[in-house]
C-alpha positions as CSV (number, residue, x, y, z in Angstrom):
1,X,5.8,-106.8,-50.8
2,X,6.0,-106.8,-54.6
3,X,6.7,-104.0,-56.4
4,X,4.7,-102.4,-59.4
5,X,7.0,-104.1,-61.9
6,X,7.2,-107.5,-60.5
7,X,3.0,-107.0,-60.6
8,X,3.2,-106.0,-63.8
9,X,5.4,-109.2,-64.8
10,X,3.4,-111.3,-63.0
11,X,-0.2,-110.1,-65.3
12,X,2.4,-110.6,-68.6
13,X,2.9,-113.9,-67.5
14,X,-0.2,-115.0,-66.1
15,X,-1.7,-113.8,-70.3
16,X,1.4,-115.7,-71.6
17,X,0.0,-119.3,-70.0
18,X,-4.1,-118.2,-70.1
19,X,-2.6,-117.7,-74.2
20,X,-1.0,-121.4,-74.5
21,X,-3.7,-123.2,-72.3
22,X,-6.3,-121.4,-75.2
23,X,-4.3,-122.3,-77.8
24,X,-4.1,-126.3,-76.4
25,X,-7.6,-126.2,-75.4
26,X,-8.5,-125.6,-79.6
27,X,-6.1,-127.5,-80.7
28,X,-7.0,-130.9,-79.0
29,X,-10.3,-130.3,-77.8
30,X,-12.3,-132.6,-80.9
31,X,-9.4,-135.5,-79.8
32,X,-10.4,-135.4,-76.3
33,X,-13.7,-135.4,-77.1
34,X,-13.5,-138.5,-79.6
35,X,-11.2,-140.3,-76.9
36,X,-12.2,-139.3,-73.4
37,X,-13.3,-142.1,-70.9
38,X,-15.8,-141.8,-68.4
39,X,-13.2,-141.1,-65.8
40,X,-11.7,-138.5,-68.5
41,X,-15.2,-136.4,-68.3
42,X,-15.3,-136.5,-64.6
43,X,-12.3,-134.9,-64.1
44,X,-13.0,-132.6,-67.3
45,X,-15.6,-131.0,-65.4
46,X,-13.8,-131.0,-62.0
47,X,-11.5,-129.1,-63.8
48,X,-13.4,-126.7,-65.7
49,X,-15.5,-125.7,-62.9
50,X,-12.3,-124.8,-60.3
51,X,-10.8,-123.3,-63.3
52,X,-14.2,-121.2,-63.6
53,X,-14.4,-120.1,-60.2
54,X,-10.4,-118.9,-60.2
55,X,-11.3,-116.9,-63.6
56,X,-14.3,-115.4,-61.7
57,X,-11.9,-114.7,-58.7
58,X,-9.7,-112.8,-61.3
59,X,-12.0,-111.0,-62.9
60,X,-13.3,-109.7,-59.3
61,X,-9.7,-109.0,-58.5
62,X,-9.4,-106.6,-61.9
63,X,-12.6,-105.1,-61.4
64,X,-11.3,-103.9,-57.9
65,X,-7.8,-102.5,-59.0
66,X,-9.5,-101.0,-61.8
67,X,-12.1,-99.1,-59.4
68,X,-9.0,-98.3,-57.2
69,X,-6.9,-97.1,-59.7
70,X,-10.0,-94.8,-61.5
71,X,-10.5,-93.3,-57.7
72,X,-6.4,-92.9,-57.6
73,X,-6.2,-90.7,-60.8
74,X,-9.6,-89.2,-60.4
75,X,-8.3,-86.9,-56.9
């Protein structure tokens, strides 16, 4: 079982590579859009819609340790 700190280095990390995949994302997204085959788009979407669903896994995931830690320090 991981400990708090190893938790807490994995969240640093995981806003570490969610801030470079932003940062990629702006900085080529008018390239791929001007060069993207048909194939390209397919998998653009593919990919955007699992990435979607893991964010909204996340978010659910937060929400909960969030509620459990307000109960924690609220007794």
């Amino acid at each position: 079982m991981a400990d708090a700190q190893n938790f807490l280095d994995n969240l640093k990390n995981l806003r570490m590579v969610m801030s470079v995949a932003l940062e990629h994302a702006q900085e080529n997204r008018n390239q791929f859009i001007k060069n993207a085959t048909m194939s390209d788009l397919g998998q653009f979407e593919r990919f955007v819609s699992q990435i979607r669903t893991l964010a909204e896994q996340m978010e659910g995931e937060f929400s909960t340790l969030e509620h459990s830690i307000g109960k924690r320090t609220s007794n």
